[in-house]
C-alpha positions in Angstrom: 0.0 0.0 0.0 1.3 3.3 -1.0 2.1 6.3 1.3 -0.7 8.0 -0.6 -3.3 5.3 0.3 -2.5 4.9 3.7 -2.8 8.9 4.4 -6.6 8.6 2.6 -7.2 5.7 5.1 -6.1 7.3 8.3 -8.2 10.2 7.2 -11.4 8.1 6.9 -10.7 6.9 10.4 -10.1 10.0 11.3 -13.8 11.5 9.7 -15.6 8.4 11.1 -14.4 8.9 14.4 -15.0 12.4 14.5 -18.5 11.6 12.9 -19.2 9.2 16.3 -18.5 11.5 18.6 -20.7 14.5 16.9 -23.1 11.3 17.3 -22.4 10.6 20.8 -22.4 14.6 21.8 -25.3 15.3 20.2 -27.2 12.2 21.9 -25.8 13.2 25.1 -26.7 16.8 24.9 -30.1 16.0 23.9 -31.0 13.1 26.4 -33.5 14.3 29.0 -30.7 13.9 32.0 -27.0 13.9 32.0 -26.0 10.7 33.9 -22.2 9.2 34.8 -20.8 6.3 36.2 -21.9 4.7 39.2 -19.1 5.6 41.8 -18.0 3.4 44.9 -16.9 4.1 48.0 -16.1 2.6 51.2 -18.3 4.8 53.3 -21.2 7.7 52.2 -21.3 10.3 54.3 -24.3 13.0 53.4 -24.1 15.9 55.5 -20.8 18.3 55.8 -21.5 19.4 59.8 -19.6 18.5 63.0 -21.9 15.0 63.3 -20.4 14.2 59.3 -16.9 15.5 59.2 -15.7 13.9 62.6 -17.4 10.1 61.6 -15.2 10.7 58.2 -12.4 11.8 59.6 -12.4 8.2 62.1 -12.9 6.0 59.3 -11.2 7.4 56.4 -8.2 5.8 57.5 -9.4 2.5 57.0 -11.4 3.3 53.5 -12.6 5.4 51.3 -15.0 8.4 52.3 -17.6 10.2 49.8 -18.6 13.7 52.0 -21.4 15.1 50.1 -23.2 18.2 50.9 -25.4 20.5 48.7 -23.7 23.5 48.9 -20.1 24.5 50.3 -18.5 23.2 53.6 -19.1 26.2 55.6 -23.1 26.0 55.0 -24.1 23.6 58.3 -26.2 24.2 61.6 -22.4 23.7 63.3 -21.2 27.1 61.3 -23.7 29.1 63.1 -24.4 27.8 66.0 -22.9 30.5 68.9 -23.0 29.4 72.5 -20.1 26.2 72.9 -20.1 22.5 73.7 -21.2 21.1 76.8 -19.0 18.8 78.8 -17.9 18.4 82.4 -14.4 19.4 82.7 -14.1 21.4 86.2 -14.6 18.3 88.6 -13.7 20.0 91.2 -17.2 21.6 91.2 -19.0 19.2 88.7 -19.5 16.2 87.7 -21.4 13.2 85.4 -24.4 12.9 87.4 -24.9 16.7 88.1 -24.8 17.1 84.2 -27.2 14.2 83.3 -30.0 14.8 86.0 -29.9 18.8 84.4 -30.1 16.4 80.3 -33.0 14.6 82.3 -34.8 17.6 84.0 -34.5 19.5 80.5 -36.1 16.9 78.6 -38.9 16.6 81.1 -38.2 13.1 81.7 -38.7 11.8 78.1 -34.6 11.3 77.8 -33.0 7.5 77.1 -31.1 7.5 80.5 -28.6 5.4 78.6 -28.1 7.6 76.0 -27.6 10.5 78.0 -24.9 8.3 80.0 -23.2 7.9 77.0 -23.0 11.2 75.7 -22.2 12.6 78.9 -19.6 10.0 80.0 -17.8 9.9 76.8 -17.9 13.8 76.3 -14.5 14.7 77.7 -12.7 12.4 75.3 -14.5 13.7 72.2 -13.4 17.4 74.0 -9.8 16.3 73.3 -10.7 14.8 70.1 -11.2 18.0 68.8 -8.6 20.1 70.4 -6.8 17.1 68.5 -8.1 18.7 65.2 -7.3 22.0 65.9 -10.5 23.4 68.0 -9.6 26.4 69.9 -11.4 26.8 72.9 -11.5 29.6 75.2 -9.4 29.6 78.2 -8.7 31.7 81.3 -5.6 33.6 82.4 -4.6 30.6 84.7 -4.6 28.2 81.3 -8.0 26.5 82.5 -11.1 26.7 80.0 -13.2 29.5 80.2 -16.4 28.3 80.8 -19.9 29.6 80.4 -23.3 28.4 82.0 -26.8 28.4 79.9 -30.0 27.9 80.6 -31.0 24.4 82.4 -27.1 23.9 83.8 -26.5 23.7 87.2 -22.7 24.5 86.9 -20.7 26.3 84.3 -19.5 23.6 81.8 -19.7 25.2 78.7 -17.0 25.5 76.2 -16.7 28.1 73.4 -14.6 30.1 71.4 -15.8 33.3 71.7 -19.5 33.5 70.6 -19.0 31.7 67.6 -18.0 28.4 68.3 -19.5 26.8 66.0 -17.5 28.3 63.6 -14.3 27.5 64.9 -15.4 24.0 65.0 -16.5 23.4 61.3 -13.1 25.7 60.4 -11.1 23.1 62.2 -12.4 20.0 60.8 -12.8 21.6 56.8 -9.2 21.8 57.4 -8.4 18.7 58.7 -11.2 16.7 56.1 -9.2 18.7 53.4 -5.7 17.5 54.5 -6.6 13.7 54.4 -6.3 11.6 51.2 -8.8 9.3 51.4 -11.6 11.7 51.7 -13.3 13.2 49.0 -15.2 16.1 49.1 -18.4 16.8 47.0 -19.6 20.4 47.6 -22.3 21.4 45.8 -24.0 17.8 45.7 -27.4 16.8 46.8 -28.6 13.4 47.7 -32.2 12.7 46.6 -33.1 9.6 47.1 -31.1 6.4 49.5 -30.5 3.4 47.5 -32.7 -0.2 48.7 -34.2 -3.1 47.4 -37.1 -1.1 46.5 -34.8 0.2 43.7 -33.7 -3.6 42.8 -37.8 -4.2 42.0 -38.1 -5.7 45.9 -41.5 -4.5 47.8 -40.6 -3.6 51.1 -42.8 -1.8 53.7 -42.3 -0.4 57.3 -42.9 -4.0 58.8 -40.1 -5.7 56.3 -36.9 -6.3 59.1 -34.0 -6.1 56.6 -34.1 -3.4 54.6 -30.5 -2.4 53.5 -28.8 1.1 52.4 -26.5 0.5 49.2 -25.3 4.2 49.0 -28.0 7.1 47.4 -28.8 8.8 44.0 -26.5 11.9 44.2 -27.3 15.2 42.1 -24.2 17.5 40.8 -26.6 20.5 41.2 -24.2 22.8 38.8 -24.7 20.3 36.2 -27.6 18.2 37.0 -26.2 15.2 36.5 -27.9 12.3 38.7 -25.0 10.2 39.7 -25.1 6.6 41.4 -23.1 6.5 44.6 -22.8 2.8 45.8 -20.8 2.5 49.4 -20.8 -0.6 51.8 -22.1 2.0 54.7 -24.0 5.1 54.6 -24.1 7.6 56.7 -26.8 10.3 57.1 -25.7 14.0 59.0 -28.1 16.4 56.9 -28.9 18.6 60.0 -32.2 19.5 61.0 -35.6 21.1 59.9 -35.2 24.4 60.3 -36.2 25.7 57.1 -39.9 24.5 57.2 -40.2 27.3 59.4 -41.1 30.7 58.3 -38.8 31.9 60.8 -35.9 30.0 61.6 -32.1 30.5 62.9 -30.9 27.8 60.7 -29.4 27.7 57.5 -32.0 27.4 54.9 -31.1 24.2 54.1 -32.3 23.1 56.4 -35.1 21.6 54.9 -35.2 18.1 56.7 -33.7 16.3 53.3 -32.0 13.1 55.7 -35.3 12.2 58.0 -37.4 12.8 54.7 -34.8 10.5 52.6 -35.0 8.0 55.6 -38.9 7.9 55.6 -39.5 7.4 52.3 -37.2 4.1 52.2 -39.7 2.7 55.1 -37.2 4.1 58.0 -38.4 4.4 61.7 -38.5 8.1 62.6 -39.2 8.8 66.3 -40.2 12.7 68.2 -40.6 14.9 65.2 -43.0 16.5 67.4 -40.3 18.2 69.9 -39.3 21.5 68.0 -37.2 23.8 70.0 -37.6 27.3 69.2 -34.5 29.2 70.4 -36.2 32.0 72.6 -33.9 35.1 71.3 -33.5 35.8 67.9 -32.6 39.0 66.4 -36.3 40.3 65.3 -35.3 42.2 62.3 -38.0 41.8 59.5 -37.2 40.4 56.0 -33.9 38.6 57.6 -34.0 34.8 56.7 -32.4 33.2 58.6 -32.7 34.7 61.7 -29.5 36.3 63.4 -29.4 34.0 66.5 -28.3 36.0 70.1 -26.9 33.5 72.1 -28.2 31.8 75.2 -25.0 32.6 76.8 -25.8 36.2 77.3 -28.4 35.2 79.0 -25.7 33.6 81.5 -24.2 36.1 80.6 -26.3 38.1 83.1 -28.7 39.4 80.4 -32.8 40.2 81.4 -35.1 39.8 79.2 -38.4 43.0 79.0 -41.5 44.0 77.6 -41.5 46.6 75.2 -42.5 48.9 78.2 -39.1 47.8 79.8 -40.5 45.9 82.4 -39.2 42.4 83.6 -41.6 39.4 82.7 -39.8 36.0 83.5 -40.3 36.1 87.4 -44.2 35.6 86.3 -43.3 32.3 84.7 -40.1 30.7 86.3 -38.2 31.0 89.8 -34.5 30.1 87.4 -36.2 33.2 84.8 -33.7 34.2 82.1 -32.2 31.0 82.5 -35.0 28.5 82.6 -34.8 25.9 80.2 -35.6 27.2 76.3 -38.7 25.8 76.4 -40.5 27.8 79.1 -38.6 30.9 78.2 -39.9 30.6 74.1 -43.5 30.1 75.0 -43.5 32.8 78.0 -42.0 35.1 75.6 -44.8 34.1 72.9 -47.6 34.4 75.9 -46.1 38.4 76.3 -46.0 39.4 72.6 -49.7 37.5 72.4 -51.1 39.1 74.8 -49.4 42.9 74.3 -49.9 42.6 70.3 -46.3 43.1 70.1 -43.8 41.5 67.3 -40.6 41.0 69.8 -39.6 41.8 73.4 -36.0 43.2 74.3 -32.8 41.8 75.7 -31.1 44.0 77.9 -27.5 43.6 78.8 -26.6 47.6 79.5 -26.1 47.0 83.0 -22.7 44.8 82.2 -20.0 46.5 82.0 -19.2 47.6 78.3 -15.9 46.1 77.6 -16.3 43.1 78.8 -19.8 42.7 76.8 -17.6 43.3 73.5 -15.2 41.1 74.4 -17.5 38.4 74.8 -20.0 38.7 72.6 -18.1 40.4 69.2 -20.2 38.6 66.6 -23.3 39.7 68.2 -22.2 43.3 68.8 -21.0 43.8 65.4 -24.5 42.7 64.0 -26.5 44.8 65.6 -24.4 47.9 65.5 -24.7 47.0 61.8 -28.2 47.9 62.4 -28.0 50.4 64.7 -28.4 48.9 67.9 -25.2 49.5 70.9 -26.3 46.6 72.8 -24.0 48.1 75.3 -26.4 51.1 75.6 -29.5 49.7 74.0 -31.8 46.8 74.4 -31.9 44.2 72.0 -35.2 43.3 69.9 -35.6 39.2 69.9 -38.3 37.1 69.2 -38.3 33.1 69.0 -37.5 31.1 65.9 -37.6 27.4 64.9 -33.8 26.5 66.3 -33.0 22.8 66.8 -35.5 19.0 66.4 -35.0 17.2 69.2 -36.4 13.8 67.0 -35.4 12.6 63.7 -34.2 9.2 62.0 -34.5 6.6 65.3 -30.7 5.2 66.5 -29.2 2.8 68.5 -26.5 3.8 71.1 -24.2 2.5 67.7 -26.1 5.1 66.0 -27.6 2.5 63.9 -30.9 2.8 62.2 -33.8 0.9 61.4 -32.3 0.2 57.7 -29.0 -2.2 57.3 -25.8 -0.1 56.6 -27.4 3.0 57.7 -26.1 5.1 60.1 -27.6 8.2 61.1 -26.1 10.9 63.8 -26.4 14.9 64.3 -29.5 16.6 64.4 -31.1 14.5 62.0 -31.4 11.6 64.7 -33.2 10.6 67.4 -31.0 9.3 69.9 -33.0 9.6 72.8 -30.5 12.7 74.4 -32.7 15.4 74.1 -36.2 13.6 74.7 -38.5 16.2 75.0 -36.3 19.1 74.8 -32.8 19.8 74.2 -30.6 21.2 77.2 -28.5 24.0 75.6 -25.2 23.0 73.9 -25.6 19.3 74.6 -26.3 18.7 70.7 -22.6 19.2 69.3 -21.3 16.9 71.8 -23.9 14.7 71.1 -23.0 14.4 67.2 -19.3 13.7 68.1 -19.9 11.2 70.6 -22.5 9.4 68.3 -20.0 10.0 65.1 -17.1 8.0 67.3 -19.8 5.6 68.1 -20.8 5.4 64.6 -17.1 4.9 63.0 -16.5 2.4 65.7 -19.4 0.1 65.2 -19.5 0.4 61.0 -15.4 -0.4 60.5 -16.5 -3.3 63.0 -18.5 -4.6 60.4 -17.3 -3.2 57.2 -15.4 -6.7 55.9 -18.8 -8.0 55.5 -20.6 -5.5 53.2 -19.8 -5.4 49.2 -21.3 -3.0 46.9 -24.4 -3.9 45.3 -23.7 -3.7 41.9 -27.0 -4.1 39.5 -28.4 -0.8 41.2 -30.3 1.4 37.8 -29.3 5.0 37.0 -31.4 7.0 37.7 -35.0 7.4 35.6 -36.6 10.2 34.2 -37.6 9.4 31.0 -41.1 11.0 30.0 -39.9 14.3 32.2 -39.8 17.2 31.4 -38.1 20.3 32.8 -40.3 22.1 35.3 -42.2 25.3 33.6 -43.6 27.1 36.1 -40.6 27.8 38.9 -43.2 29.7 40.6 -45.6 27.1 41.9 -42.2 25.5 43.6 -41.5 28.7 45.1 -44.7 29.4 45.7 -45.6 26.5 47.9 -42.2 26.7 50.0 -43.5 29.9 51.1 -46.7 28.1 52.2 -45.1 25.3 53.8 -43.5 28.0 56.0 -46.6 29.4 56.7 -48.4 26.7 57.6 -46.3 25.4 59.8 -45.4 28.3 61.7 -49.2 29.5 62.0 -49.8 26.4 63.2 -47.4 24.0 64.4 -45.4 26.0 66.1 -44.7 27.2 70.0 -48.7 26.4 71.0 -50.7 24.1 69.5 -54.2 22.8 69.5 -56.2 20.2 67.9 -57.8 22.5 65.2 -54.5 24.2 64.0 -53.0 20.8 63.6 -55.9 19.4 61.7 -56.2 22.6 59.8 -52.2 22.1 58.7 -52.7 18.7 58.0 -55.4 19.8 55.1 -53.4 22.6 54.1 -50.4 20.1 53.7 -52.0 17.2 52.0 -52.9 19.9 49.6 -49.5 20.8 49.1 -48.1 17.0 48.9 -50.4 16.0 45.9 -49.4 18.7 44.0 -45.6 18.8 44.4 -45.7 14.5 44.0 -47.3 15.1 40.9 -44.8 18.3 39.7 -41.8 16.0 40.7 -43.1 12.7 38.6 -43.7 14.9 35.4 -40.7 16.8 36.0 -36.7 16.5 35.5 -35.2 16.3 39.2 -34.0 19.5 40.3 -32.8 20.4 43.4 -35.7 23.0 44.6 -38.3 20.5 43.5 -36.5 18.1 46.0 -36.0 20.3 48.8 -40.0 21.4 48.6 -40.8 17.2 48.6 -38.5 17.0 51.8 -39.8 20.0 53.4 -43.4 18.4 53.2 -42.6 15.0 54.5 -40.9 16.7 56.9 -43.8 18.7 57.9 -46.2 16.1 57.6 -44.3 13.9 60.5 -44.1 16.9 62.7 -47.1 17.7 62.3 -49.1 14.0 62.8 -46.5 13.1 65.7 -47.9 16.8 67.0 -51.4 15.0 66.8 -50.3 11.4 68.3 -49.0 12.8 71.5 -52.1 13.7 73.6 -50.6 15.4 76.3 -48.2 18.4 76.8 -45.0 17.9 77.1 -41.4 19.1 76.4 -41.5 21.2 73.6 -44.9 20.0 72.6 -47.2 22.5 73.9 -51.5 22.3 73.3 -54.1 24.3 74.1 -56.1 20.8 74.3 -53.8 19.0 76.9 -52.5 21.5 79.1 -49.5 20.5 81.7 -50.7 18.6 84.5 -49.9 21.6 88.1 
């Protein structure tokens, strides 16, 4: 063959080749959904907070980690979450038993004594855990940590870093989850859906006793590609439920995505009904989420007044400013109820100004943002959905109801908090259950494989949503529904008057999301309404007052 001829060949080659791939672009481009290889991975993490960075960082010496979350690293309850972590460290003035009976009194006796043992017992060791990774914690001039005491604490026991501890936490572990090399970060990422046997054509149901987790359909939300993650465990740390709220302190996403994931795949989930509203958030209208003013002001020495200026907590509790959040939300609700007001005031002018700075620098820098001197003015604060006391049910392995699913942070119930959450007891309680967690899973890991014959995802027949408005539209509602009605006080008619509202709501965004491509808002609005709907009928289940359950219909027994 002459040089000629072989030239003319390798340039057919060349134009068929070319030709297959305009083929293969242009089928690609014009599928319906963009989809890629199935990925594996030792261990799924979902959720980028303390609860989901500290399990990775204990197993991803032994394996692989996946740490997805939908938007960037900093965007977690932990980031914002002010006041410290609570642990007994001073035993020359307190000890295990002292910090559990104030765990038990909090949670008006609804707490699992054994897992309050176990967070409280094992709380010190997590402490150094995370000095370990860089946590900076406040201490004194004699080298001894600076602690604070909040509301429902008997002794000062609370660690922070200033008043924003949270951040210094989920700074310290974003750098130490970047440093390792087994850990693979996917920001930006949203889990829709965990992966079962109801996705290998097997009909399970609430009552089937071995459902398994094989990973989760994982969404690149710049791209919207639908990705298959398989893992041997899974691990679920997607926060809380904040969101659902009209007016919430948490990050706004928030919007329950783990306990709603964990539902839908015929999960136990237990106390949906205990919301705590945090009792002082910045009231400053059109501000989503709320600016939180932490409960250690209030130990701090802060009072809390009417509009008028007058003192109002000595009407409702002998421990006032520092009774537990519970009592302080809904006597705060009781005042602006019954005055027609939108807020009442914080006042801490009567501290001495310096040290109120010093303490506090996140919180004076916000409101003289706006204004306020908190060193010479009183502070406008209302309450706002905070922190869910229930969630996806766990063992004291943090274990759940479904094989290979592991579920810790705020979107578990461990049994902790029971019916309300003693302050700063819930980022001690996701490290503790996190160790536990990593512990119990790399026990086990030789014995899972990945389960292979799992489909891609399926949208055929979809069609990209038209109206973005109606998604909108109804998160608004969702909000409003559930803060008119399930919110500090309940009754029987405002829950059965939400659970209308909300079945309304559910029909039309199932049938949006089976006509529609998968998007990440049409997601959030599907979790946001299961999450809802379990508050809510949990709300109506319980037929007494208790914790942070509060009805007009069942008032507290004197």
């Amino acid at each position: 063959m002459s040089d000629c001829e072989i030239r003319e060949c390798e340039n057919h080659l060349i134009r068929i080749v070319a030709h297959l791939l305009i083929c293969s672009l242009f089928l690609y481009l014009c599928s319906p959904k963009k989809y890629g290889m199935a990925q594996r991975h030792d261990f799924l993490v979902i959720g980028s907070g303390i609860a989901g960075m500290s399990f990775a960082l204990k197993v991803a010496d032994r394996g692989t980690v996946a740490l997805v979350c939908k938007s960037g690293l900093e965007e977690a309850n932990t980031y914002f979450a002010q006041g410290g972590v609570a642990s007994v460290t001073n035993f020359s003035v307190d000890d295990f038993d002292k910090h559990m009976e104030d765990t038990l009194v909090a949670g008006d006796r609804l707490s699992d004594r054994a897992a309050v043992e176990k967070v409280v017992r094992n709380a010190p060791q997590q402490i150094r855990e995370l000095i370990r990774w860089g946590v900076d914690f406040d201490k004194d001039e004699k080298g001894a940590f600076d602690l604070h005491r909040e509301g429902g604490h008997s002794e000062f026991r609370i660690l922070h870093h200033k008043d924003n501890t949270g951040a210094e936490i989920q700074d310290s572990l974003i750098r130490a989850v970047k440093r390792h090399p087994n850990i693979t970060v996917y920001e930006n990422h949203f889990a829709i859906e965990i992966l079962t046997q109801h996705h290998l054509g097997i009909h399970v149901t609430r009552q089937t006793s071995d459902i398994q987790c094989y990973g989760a359909y994982v969404m690149d939300i710049k791209t919207g590609r639908i990705d298959t993650f398989l893992s041997k465990v899974t691990l679920m740390a997607t926060g809380g439920v904040g969101a659902v709220y009209q007016t919430t302190t948490n990050p706004l996403v928030a919007t329950g995505d783990g306990i709603a994931m964990v539902y839908r795949a015929k999960g136990t989930v237990k106390d949906m009904e205990f919301v705590q509203f945090h009792p002082t958030a910045l009231y400053h209208p059109g501000d989503r989420p709320s600016f939180l003013i932490s409960e250690a002001m209030r130990g701090y020495g802060a009072l809390l007044r009417t509009t008028d200026g007058k003192e109002f907590m000595q009407k409702y509790d002998a421990r006032l400013a520092l009774a537990p959040r519970d009592i302080v939300a809904r006597a705060i609700d009781n005042e602006m109820k019954n005055r027609g007001d939108d807020h009442v005031y914080l006042d801490v002018t009567h501290k001495e100004a310096e040290e109120t700075r010093k303490h506090f620098p996140n919180i004076y820098r916000k409101c003289l943002s706006l204004g306020i001197d908190i060193t010479k003015e009183y502070i406008p604060v209302a309450p706002a959905a905070h922190y869910l006391c229930g969630g996806i049910l766990v063992d004291l392995e943090a274990r759940t109801s479904i094989r290979r699913l592991y579920a810790v942070g705020e979107c578990a119930c461990t049994g902790l908090h029971g019916g309300n959450r003693l302050a700063s007891n819930s980022l001690i309680e996701a490290v503790v259950y996190a160790d536990a967690a990593a512990k119990h899973s790399l026990s086990v890991l030789h014995a899972y494989d990945y389960q292979t014959d799992i489909p891609v995802w399926d949208d055929k027949g979809t069609r990209s949503p038209e109206e973005m408005v109606l998604i909108t539209q109804s998160i608004k509602e969702v909000g409003q529904i559930m803060s008119t009605y399930v919110g500090i006080v309940r009754s029987d008619l405002r829950l059965k008057r939400a659970w209308v509202r909300l079945d309304i709501l559910y029909e039309e965004t199932e049938s949006l999301f089976k006509r529609s491509i998968a998007s990440k808002d049409i997601c959030e609005l599907r979790n946001m309404i299961n999450a809802g709907y379990l508050i809510m009928r949990q709300a109506i289940e319980r037929k007494e007052s208790r914790g942070l359950h509060y009805t007009l219909d069942y008032p507290p027994k004197k």
